[in-house]
Backbone as a chain_set.jsonl record, in Angstrom:
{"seq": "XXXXXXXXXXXXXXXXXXXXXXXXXXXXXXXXXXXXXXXXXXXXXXXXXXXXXXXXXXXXXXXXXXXXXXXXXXXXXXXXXXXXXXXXXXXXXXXXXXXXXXXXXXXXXXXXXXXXXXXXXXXXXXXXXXXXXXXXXXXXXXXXXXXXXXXXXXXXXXXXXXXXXXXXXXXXXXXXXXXXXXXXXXXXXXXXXXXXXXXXXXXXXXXXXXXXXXXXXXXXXX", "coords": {"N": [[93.241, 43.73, 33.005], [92.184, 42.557, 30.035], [93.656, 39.453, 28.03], [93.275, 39.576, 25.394], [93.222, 42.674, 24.771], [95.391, 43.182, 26.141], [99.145, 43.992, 26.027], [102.672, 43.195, 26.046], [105.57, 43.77, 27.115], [108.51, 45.919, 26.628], [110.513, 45.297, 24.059], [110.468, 42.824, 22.912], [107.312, 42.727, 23.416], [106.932, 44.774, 21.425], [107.983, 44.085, 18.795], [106.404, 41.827, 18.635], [103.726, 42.813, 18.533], [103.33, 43.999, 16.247], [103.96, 42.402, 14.405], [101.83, 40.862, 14.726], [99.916, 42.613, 13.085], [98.403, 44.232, 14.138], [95.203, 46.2, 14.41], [94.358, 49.612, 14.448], [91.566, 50.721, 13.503], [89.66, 48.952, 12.083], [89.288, 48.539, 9.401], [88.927, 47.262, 6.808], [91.611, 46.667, 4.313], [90.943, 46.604, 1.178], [89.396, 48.674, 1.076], [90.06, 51.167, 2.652], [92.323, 50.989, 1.151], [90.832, 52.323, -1.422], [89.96, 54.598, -0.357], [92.234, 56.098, -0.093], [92.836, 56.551, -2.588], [90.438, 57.754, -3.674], [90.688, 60.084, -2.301], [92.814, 61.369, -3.323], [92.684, 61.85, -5.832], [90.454, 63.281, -5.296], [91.803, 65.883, -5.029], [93.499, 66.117, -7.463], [91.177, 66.409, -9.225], [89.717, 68.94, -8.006], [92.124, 70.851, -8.59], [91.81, 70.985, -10.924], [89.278, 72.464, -11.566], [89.471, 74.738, -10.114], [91.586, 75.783, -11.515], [90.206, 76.276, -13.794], [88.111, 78.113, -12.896], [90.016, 79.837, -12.443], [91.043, 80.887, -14.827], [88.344, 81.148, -15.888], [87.889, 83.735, -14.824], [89.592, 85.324, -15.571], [90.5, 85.684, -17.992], [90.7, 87.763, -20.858], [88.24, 88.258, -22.856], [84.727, 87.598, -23.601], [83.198, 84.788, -22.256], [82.169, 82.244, -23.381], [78.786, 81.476, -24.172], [77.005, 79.338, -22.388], [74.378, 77.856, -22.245], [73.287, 78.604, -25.078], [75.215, 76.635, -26.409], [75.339, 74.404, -25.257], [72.774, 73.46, -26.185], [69.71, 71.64, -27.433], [68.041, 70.511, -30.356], [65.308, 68.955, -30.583], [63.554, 69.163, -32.909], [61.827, 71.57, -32.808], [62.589, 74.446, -31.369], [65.843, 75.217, -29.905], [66.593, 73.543, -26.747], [67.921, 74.31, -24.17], [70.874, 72.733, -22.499], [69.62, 70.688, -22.14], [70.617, 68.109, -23.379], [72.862, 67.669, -21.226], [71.06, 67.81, -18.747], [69.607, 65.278, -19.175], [72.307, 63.539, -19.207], [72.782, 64.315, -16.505], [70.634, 63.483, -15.061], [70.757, 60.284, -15.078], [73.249, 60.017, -14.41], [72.42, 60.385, -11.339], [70.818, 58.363, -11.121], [71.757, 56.036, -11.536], [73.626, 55.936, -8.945], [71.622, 55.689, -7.709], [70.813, 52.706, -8.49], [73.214, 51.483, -8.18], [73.62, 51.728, -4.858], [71.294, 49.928, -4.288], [72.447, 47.656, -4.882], [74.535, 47.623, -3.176], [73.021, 47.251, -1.343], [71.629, 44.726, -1.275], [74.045, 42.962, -2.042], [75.064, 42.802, 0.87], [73.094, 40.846, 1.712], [73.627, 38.84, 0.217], [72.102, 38.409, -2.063], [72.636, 37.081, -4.583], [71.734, 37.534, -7.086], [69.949, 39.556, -7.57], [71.828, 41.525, -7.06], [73.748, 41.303, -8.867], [72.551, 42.019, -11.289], [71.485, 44.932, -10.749], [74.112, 45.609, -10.143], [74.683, 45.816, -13.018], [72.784, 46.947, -14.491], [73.765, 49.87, -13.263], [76.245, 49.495, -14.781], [75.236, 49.862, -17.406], [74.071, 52.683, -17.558], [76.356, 54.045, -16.654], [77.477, 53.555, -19.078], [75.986, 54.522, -21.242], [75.903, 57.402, -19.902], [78.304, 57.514, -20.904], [78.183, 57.529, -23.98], [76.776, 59.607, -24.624], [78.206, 62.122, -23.843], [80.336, 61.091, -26.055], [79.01, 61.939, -28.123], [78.201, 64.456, -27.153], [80.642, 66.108, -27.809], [81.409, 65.112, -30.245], [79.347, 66.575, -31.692], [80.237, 69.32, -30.681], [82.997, 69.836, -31.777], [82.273, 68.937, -34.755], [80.184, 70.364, -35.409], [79.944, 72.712, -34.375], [82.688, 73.918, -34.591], [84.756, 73.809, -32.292], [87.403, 73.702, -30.372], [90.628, 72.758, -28.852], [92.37, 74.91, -28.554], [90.933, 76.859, -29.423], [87.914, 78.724, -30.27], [84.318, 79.619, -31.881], [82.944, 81.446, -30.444], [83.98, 82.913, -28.309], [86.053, 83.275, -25.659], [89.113, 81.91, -26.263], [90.541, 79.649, -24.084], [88.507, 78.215, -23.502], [87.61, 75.781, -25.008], [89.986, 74.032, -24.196], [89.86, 74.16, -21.115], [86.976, 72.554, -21.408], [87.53, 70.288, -22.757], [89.263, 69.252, -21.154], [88.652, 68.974, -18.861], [86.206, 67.352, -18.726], [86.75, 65.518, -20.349], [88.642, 64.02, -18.637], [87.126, 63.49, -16.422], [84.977, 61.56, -17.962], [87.214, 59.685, -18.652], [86.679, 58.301, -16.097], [84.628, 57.469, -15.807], [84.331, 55.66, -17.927], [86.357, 53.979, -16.878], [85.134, 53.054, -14.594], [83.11, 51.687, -15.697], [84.182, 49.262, -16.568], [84.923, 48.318, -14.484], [82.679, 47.592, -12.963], [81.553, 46.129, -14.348], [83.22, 43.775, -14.267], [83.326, 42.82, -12.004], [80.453, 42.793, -11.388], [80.183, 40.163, -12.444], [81.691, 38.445, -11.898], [80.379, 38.508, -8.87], [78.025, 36.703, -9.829], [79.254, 34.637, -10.492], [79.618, 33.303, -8.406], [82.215, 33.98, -7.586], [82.789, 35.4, -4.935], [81.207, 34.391, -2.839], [82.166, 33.006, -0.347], [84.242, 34.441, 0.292], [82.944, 36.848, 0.729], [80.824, 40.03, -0.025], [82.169, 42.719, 0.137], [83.532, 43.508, -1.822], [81.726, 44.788, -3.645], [80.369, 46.985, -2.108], [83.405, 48.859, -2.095], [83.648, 49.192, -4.81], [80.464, 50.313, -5.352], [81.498, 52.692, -3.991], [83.466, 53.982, -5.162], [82.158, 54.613, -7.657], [80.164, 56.038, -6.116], [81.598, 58.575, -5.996], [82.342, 59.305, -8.526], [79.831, 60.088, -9.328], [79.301, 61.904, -7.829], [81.637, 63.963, -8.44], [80.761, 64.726, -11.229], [78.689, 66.183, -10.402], [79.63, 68.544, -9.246], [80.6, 69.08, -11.693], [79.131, 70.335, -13.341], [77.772, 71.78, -11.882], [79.382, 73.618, -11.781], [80.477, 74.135, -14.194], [78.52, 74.109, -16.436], [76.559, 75.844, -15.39], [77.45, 78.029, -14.437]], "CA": [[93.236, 43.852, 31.53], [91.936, 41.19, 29.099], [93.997, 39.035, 26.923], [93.014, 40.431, 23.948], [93.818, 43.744, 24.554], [97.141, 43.612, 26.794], [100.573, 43.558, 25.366], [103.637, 42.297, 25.907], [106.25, 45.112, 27.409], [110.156, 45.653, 25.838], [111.312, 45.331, 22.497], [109.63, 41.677, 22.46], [106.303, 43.324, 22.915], [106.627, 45.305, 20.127], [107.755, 42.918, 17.941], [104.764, 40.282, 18.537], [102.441, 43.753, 18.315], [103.875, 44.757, 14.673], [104.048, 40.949, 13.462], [100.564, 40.573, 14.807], [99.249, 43.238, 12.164], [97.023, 44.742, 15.027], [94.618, 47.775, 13.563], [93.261, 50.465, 15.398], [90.15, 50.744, 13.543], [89.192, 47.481, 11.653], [89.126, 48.93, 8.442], [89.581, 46.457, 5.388], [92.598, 46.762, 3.275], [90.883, 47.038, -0.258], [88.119, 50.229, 1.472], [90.909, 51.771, 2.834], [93.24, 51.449, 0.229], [89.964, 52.796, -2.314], [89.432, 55.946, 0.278], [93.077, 56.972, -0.328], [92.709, 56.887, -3.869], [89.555, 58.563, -3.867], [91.172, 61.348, -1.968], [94.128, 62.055, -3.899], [91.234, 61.742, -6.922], [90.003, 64.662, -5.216], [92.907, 66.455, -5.354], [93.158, 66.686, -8.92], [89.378, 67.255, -9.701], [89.919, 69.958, -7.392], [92.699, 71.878, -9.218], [91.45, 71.088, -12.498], [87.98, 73.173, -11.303], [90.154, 75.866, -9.479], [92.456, 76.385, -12.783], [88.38, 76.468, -14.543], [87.731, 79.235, -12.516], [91.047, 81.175, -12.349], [90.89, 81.006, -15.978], [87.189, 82.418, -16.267], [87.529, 85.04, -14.114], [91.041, 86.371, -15.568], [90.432, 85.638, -19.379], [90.034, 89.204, -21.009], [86.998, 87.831, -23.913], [83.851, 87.032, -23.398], [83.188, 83.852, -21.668], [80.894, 81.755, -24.607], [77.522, 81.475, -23.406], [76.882, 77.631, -22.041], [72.939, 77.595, -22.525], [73.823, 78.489, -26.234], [76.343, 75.768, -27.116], [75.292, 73.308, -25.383], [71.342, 73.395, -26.747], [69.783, 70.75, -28.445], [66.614, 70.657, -30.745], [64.608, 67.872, -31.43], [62.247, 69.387, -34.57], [61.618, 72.682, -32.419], [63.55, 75.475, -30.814], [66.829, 74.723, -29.081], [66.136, 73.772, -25.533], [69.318, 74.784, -23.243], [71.399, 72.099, -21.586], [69.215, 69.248, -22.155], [71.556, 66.782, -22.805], [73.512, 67.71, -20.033], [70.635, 67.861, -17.469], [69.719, 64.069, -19.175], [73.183, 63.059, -18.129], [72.972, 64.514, -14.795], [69.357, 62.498, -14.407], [71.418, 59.041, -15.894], [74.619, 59.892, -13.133], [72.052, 60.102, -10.443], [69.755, 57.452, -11.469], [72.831, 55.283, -11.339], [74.31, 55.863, -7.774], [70.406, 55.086, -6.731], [70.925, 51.242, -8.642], [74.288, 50.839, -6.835], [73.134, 51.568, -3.644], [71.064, 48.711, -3.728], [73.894, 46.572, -5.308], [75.379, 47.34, -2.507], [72.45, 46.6, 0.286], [71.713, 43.287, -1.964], [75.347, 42.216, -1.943], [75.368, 42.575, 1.625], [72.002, 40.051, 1.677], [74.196, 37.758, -0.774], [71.354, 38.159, -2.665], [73.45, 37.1, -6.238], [70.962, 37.431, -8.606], [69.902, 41.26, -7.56], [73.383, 42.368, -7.112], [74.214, 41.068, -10.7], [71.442, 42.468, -12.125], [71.942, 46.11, -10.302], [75.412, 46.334, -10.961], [75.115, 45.817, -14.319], [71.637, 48.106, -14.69], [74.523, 50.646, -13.008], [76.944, 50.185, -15.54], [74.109, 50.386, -18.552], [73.802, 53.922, -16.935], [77.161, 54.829, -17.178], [77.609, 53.387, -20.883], [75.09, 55.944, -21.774], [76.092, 58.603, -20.009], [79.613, 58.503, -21.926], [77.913, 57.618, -25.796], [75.882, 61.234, -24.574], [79.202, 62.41, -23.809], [80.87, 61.094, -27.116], [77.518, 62.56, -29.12], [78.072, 66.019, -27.26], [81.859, 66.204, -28.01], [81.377, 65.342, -31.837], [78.498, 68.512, -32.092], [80.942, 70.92, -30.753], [83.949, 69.343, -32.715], [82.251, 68.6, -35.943], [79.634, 70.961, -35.746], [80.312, 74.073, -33.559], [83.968, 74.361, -34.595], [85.167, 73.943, -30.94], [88.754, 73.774, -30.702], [91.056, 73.118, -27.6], [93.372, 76.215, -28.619], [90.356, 78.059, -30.032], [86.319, 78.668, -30.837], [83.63, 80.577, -32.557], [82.093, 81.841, -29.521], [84.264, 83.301, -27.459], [87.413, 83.039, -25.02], [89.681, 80.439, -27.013], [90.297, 79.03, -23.4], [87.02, 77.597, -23.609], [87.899, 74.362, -25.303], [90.361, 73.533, -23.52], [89.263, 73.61, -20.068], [85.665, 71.568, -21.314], [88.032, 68.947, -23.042], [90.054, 68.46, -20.001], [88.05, 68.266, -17.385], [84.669, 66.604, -19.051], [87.51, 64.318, -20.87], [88.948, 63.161, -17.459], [85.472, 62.677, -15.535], [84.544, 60.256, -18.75], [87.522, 58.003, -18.218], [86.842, 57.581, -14.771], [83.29, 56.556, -15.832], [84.345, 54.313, -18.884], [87.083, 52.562, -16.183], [84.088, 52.425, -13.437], [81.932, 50.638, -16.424], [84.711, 48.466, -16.947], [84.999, 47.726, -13.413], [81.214, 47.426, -12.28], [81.023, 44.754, -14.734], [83.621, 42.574, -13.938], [82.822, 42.573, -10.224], [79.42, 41.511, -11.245], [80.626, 38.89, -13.33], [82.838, 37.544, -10.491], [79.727, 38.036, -8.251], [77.451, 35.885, -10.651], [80.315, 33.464, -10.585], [79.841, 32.883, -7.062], [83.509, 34.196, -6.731], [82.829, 36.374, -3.695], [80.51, 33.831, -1.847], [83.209, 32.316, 0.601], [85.071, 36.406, 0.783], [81.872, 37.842, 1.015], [80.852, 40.655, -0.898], [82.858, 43.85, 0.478], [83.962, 44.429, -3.341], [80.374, 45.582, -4.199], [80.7, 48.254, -1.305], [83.6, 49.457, -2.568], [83.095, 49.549, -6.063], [80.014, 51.804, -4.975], [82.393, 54.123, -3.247], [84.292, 54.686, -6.441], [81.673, 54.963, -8.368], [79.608, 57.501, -6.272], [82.496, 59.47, -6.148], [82.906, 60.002, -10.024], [78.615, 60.79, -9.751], [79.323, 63.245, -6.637], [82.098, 65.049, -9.332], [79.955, 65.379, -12.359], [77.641, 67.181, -10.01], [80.657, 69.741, -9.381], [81.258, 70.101, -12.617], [77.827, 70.369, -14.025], [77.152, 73.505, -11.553], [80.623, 74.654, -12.123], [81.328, 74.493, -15.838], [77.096, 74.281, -17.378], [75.481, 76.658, -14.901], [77.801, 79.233, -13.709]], "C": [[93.155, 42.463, 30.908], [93.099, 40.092, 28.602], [94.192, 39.101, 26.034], [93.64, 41.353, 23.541], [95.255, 43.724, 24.935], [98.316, 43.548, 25.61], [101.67, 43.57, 26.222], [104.866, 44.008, 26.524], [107.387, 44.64, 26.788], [110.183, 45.684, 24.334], [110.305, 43.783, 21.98], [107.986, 42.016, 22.078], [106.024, 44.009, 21.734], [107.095, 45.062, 19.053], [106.529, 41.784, 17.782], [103.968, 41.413, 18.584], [102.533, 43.987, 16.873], [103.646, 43.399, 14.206], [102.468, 40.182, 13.528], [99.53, 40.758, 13.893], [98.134, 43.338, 13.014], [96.176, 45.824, 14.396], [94.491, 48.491, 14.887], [91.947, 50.415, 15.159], [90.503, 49.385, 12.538], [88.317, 47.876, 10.45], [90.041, 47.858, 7.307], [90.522, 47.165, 4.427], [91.878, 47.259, 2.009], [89.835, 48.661, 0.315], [89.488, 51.064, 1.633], [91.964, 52.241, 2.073], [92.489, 52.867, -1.523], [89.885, 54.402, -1.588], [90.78, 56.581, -0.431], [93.115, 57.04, -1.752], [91.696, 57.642, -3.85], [89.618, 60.371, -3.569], [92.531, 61.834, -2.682], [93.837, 62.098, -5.145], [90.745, 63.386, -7.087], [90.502, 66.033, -5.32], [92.932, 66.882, -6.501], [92.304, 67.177, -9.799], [89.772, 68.821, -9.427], [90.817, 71.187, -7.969], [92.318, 72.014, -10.494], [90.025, 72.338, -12.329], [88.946, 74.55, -10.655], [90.563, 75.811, -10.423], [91.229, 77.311, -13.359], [88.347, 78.167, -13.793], [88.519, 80.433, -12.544], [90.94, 81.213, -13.857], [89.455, 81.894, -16.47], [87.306, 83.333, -16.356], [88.833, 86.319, -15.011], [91.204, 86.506, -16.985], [89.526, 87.251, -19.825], [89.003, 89.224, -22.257], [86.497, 87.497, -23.279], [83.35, 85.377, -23.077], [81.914, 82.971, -22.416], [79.623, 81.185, -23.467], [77.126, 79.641, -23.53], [75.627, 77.142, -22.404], [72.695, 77.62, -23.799], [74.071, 76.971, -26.574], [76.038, 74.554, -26.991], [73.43, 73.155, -25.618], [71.436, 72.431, -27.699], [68.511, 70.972, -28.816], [66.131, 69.309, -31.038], [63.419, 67.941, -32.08], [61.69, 70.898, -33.805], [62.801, 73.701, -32.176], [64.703, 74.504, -30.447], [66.251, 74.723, -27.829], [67.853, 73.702, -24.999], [69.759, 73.462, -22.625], [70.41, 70.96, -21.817], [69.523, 68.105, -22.309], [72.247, 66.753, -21.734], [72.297, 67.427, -19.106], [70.155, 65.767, -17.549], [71.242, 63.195, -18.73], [73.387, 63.062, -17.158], [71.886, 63.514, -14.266], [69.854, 60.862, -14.338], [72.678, 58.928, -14.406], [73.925, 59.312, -11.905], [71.557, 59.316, -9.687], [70.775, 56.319, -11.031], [73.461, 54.874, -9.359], [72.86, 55.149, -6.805], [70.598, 53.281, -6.908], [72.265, 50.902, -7.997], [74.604, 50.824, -5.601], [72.543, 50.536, -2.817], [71.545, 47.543, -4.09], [74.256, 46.302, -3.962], [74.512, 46.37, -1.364], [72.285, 45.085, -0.312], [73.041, 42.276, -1.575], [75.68, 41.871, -0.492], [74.533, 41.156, 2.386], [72.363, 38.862, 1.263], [72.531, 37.532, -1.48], [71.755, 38.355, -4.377], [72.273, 37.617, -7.394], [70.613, 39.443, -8.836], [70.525, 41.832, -7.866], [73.671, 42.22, -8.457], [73.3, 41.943, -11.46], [71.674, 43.663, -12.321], [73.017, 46.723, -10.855], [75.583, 46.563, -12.891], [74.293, 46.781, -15.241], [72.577, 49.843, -14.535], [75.492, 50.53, -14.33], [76.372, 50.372, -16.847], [74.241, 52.304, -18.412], [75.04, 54.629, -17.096], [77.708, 54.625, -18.214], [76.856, 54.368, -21.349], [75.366, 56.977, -21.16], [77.593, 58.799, -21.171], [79.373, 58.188, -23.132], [77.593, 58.644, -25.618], [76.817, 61.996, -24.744], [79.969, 62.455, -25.269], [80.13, 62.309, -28.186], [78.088, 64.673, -28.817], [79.476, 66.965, -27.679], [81.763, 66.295, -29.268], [80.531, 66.49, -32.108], [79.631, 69.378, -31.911], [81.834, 70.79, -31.436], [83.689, 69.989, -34.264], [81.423, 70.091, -36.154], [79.607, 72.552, -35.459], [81.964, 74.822, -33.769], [84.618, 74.71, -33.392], [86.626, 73.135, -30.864], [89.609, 73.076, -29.292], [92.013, 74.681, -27.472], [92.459, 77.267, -29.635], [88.68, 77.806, -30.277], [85.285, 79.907, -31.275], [83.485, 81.578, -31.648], [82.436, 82.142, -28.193], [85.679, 83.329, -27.162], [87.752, 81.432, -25.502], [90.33, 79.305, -25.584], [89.062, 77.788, -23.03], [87.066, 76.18, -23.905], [88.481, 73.577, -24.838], [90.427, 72.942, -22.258], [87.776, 72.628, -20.549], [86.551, 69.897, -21.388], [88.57, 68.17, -21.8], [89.415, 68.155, -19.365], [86.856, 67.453, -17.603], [85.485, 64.942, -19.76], [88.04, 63.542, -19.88], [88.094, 62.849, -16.674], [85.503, 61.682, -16.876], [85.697, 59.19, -18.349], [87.525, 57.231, -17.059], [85.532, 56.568, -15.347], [83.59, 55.491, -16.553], [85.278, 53.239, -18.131], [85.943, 52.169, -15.31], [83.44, 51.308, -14.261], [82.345, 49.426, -16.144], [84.773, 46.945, -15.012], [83.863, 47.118, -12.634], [81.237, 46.181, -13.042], [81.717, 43.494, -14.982], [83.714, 42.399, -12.775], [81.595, 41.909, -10.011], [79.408, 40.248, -12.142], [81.242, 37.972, -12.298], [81.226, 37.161, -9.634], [78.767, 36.914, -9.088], [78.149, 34.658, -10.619], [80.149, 32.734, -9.448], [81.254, 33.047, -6.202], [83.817, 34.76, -5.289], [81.73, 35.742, -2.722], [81.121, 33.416, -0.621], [83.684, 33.938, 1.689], [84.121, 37.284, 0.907], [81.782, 39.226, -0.059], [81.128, 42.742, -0.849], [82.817, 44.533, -0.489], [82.761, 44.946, -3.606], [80.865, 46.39, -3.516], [81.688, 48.952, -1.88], [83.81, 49.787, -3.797], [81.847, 50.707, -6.094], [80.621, 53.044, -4.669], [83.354, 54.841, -4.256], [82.751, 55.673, -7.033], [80.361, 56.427, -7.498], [80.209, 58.726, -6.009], [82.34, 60.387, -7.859], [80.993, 60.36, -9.842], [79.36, 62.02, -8.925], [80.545, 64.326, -7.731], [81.682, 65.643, -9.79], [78.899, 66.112, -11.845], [78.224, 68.707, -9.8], [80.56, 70.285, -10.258], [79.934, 70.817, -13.809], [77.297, 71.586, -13.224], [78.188, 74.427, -11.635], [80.695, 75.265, -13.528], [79.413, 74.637, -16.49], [76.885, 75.354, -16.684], [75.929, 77.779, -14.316], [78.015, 80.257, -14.878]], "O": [[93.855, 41.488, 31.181], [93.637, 40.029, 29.707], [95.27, 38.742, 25.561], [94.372, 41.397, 22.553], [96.165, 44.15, 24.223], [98.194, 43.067, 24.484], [101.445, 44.08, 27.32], [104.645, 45.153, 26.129], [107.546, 43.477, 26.416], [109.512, 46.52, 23.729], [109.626, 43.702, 20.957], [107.436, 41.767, 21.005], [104.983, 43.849, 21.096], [106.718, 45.779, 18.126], [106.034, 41.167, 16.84], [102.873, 40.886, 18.78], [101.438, 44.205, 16.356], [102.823, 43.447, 13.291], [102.016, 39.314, 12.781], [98.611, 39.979, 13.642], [97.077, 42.739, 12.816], [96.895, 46.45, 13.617], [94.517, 48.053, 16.037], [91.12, 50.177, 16.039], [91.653, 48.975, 12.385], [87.103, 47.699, 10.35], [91.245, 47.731, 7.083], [90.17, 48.176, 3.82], [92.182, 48.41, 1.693], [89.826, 49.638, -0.433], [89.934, 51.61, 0.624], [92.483, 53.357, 2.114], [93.074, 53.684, -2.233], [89.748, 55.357, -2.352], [90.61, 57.473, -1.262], [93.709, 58.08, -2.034], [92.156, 58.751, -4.124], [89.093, 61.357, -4.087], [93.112, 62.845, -2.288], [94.801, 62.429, -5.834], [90.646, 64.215, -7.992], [89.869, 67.05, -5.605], [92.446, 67.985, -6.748], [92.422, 67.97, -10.732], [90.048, 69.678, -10.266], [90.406, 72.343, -7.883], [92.471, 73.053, -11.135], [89.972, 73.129, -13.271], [88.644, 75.535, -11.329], [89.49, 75.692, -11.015], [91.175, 78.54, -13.415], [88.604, 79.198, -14.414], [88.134, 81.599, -12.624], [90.397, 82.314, -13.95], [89.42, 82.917, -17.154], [87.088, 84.043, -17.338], [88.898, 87.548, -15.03], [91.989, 87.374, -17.365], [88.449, 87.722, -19.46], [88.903, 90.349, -22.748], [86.984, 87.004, -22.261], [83.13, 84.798, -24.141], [80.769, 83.081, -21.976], [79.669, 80.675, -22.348], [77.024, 78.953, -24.545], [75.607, 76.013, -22.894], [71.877, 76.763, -24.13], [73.172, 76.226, -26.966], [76.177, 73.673, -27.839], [72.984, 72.423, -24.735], [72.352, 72.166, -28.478], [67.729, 71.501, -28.026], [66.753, 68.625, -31.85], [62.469, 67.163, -31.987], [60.889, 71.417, -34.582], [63.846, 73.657, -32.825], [64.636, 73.285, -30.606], [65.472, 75.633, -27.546], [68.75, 73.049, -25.533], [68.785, 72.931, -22.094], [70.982, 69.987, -21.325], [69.044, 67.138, -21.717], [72.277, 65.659, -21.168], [72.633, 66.448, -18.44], [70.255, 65.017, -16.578], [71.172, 62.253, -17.941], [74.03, 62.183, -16.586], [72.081, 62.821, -13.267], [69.28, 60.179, -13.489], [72.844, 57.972, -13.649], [74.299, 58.276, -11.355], [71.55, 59.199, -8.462], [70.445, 55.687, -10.028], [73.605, 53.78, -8.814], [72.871, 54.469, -5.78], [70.569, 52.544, -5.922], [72.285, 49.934, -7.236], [75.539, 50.186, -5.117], [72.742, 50.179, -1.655], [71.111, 46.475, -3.658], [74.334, 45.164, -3.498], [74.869, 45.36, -0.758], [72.91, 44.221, 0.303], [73.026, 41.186, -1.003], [76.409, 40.899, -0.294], [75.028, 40.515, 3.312], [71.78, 37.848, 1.647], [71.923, 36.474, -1.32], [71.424, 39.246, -5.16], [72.469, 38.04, -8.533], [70.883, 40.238, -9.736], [70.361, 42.678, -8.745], [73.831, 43.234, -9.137], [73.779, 42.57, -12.405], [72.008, 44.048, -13.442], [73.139, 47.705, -11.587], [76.32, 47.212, -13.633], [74.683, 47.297, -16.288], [72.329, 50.794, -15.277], [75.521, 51.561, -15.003], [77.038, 51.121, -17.561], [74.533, 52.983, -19.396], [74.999, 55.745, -17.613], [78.559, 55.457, -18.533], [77.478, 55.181, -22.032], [75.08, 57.932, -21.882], [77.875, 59.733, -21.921], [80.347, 58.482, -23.825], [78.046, 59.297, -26.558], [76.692, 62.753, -25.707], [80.253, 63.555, -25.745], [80.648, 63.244, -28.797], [78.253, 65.622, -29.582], [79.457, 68.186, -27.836], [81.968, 67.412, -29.743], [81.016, 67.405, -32.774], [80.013, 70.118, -32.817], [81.863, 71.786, -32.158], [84.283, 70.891, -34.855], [81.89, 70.918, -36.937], [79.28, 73.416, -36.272], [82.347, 75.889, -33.289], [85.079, 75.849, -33.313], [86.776, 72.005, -31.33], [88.721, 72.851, -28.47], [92.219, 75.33, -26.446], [92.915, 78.147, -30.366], [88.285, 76.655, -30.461], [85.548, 81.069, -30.963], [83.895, 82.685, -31.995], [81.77, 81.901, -27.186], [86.514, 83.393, -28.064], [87.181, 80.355, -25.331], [90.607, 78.159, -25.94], [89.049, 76.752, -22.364], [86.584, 75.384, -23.099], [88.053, 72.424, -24.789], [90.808, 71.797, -22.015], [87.582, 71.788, -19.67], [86.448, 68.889, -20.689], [88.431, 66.988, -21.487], [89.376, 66.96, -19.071], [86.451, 66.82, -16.627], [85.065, 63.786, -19.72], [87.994, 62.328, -20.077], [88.259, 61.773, -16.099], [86.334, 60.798, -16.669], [85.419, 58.097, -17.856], [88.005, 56.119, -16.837], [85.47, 55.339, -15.329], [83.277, 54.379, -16.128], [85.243, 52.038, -18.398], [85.717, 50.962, -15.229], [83.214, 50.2, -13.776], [81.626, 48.543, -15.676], [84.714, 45.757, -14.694], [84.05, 46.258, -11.774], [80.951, 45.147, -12.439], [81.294, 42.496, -15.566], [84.48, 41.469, -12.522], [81.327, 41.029, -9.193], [78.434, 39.525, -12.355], [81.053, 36.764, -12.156], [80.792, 36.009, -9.617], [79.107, 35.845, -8.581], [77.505, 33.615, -10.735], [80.506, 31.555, -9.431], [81.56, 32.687, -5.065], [84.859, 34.595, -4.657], [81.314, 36.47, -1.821], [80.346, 33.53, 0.329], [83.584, 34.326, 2.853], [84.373, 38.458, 1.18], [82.702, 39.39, -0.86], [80.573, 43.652, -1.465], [82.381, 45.682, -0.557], [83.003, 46.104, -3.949], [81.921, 46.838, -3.964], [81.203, 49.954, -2.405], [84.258, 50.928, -3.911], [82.014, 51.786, -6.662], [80.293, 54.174, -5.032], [83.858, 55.961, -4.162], [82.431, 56.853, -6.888], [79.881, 57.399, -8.081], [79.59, 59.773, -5.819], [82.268, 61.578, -8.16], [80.845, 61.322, -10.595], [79.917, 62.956, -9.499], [80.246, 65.52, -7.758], [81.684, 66.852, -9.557], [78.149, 66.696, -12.628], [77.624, 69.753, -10.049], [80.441, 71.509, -10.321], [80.022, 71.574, -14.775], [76.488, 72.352, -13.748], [78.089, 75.654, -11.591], [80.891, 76.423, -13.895], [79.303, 75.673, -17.146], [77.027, 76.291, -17.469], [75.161, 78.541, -13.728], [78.332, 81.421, -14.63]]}, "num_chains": 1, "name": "protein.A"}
């Protein structure tokens, strides 16, 4: 047996193994610490969409029609969901520019990565003004309530607010965060430490896309 690997037998051994800070897998501190957030993330998505549904199914009114409400016209008919399916194109569009944030960052190619990340958080600044925009219609204009609405089961408001209101602040903290990571990278702060933080900054952020795809076939299309 190597060097490397062996250890040390007794009580001494496993003191100089523990003080060593040996891993098993050779998984970075900030990824690792980002996965378990991401999963206990998921967790709560998760019941908030399970409530969504036990609530549909068990609410004794009519369940307001989604292709309705959320229609938008621009000088013609209403077309169904069209802002929504433009936010879903904007989420997706997004996880494609921080993808190559990430392969860039791994290139130390500063100028890309800056560029990318920041093309990424453009992408999710607009999806949540779309967001703000589609919140004030049903508000101002639809009389959409959280404890009540025109158009149906007065549940209705409440589950959209919650759960479309907690996906946005993930996005407006991701914004916040995409663009002081590429500010740092631009800085040259992460030239020495390398540029890990891009990677997981991706991993947040295609988390909160991989949601809004949940909730966009959960809550628009079901």
């Amino acid at each position: 047996m190597s060097e490397a690997t062996a250890s040390h037998e007794g009580i001494t051994g496993l003191v100089d193994d523990w003080s060593a800070d040996k891993q098993a897998y050779h998984v970075p501190w900030g990824k690792a610490m980002m996965w378990i957030f991401l999963v206990s993330d998921t967790f709560i998505f998760s019941c908030f969409l399970v409530g969504y549904l036990n609530v549909r199914m068990t609410t004794t009114e009519p369940w307001p029609p989604q292709s309705e409400i959320f229609a938008l016209s621009f000088g013609g008919d209403p077309i169904p969901l069209i802002l929504i399916a433009i936010m879903t194109f904007i989420l997706i569009t997004s996880s494609g520019t921080m993808a190559l944030a990430v392969n860039y960052g791994y290139r130390k190619d500063k100028v890309r990565t800056f560029w990318l990340i920041c093309a990424t958080a453009a992408f999710g600044a607009s999806f949540v003004g779309m967001q703000a925009f589609e919140w004030t219609k049903l508000i101002v204009d639809e009389g959409v309530r959280p404890w009540g609405n025109p158009f149906g089961a007065p549940q209705f408001g409440s589950v959209f607010f919650m759960v479309t209101g907690f996906h946005g602040l993930h996005v407006s903290a991701g914004v916040i965060y995409l663009l002081w990571v590429a500010f740092r990278v631009k800085r040259g702060y992460y030239d020495n430490k390398g540029f890990e933080i891009v990677e997981i900054a991706g991993l947040y952020w295609h988390f909160v896309d991989l949601v809004w795809v949940f909730i966009f076939a959960f809550f628009y299309l079901l």
